[in-house]
Phi, psi and omega in degrees: 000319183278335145320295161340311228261296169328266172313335119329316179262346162308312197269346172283041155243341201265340187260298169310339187271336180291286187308309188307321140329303184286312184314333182257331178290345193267302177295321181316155193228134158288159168307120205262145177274120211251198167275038175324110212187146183293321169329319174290340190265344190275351171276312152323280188318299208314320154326287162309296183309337171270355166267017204036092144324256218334285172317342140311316160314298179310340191282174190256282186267146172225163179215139170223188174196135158235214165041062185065012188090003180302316189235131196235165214200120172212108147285125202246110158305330204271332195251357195040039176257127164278122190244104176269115192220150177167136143096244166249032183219171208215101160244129186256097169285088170298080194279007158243006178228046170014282176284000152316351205258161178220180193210127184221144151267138199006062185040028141273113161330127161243164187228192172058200155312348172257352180266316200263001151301285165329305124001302211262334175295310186301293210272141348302342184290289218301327167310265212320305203259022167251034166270311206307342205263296211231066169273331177281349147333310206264014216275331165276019160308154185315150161070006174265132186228131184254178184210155184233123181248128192253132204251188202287335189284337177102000159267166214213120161260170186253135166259141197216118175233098170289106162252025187205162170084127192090192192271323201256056182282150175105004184285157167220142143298139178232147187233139185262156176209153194281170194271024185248355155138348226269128185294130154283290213183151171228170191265158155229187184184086153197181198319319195270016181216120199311307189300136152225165176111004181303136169244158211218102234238158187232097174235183185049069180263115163298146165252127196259170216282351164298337191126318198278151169267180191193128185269177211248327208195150168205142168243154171241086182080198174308290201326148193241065192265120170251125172254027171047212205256113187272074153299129175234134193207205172246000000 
């Protein structure tokens, strides 16, 4: 019996590594070699600007949901404190003073190794999925080098490389954009997805009650990532 078991489960790994094979030989993209150059930068802004930067600067608070509504989300930028809350627990992120952050479970405090775990849970949620809410934000952030990858039609996407920062440095984007700068959609190349060249579409963009826009939804494929009900506000 334990033989069986045994050759069973060989052969269903030996069939996932065989579908995985083929998903990276049919999808995978290498990576395109950008430009460096003040154009890219001049392309970035175009971008921002079709997105009111300003008014982004200016909003104070955004609230979001990711995972399906799992992990919830109110960021006040201007003091950079965060409310990370899913599942019974409630994290108060200090993202400029670390040990300022607390940690509660059905609003019981917690210390110690489950708090600074827990911590460690909050702030990797929060990397991730508020790249998904202001990624056309970061793109002149520390440690970013932008690039103009000129495709065959004579139109020129932004390569965006995060070489610092976050959970994942060295991931890059490449974002297709409208001809007023304004995002489609990005390509990705990073660690946690085998593939690259994976896309992502940037839809259902709001315009919040600061002025600025923000999307609402993104897709991959079938997947669907909803970022539920999104506010930027003063």
């Amino acid at each position: 019996m334990i033989k069986k078991i045994g050759k069973i489960l060989l052969g269903v790994l030996l069939l996932l590594f065989t579908l995985g094979a083929i998903l990276y030989a049919i999808y995978n993209e290498p990576m395109p070699t950008g430009i460096k150059s003040q154009n890219a930068d001049a392309l970035a802004m175009k971008m921002l600007t079709s997105l009111n930067y300003k008014a982004y600067k200016e909003t104070r608070f955004l609230e979001w949901s990711f995972a399906n509504g799992k992990h919830h989300y109110r960021w006040d930028k201007k003091v950079d404190t965060v409310l990370v809350a899913w599942s019974d627990y409630q994290v108060h992120l200090d993202l400029k003073v670390p040990s300022k952050s607390t940690v509660a479970k059905d609003k019981i405090p917690l210390e110690g190794e489950e708090k600074e775990r827990l911590l460690k849970k909050a702030t990797s949620f929060f990397n991730n999925d508020s790249f998904w809410l202001v990624a056309p934000f970061k793109i002149f952030d520390p440690g970013t080098e932008r690039s103009i990858v000129s495709l065959e039609d004579g139109t020129q996407e932004l390569l965006v490389t995060y070489t610092s920062g976050g959970n994942t440095p060295g991931d890059s984007y490449l974002w297709k954009l409208q001809p007023n700068g304004f995002p489609i959609s990005f390509k990705m190349w990073v660690s946690i997805i085998p593939i690259g060249g994976i896309e992502a579409s940037w839809d259902d963009w709001q315009v919040m009650e600061s002025g600025a826009f923000l999307p609402s939804q993104h897709s991959i494929g079938p997947i669907t990532l909803d970022m539920g009900n999104v506010r930027g506000y003063q």
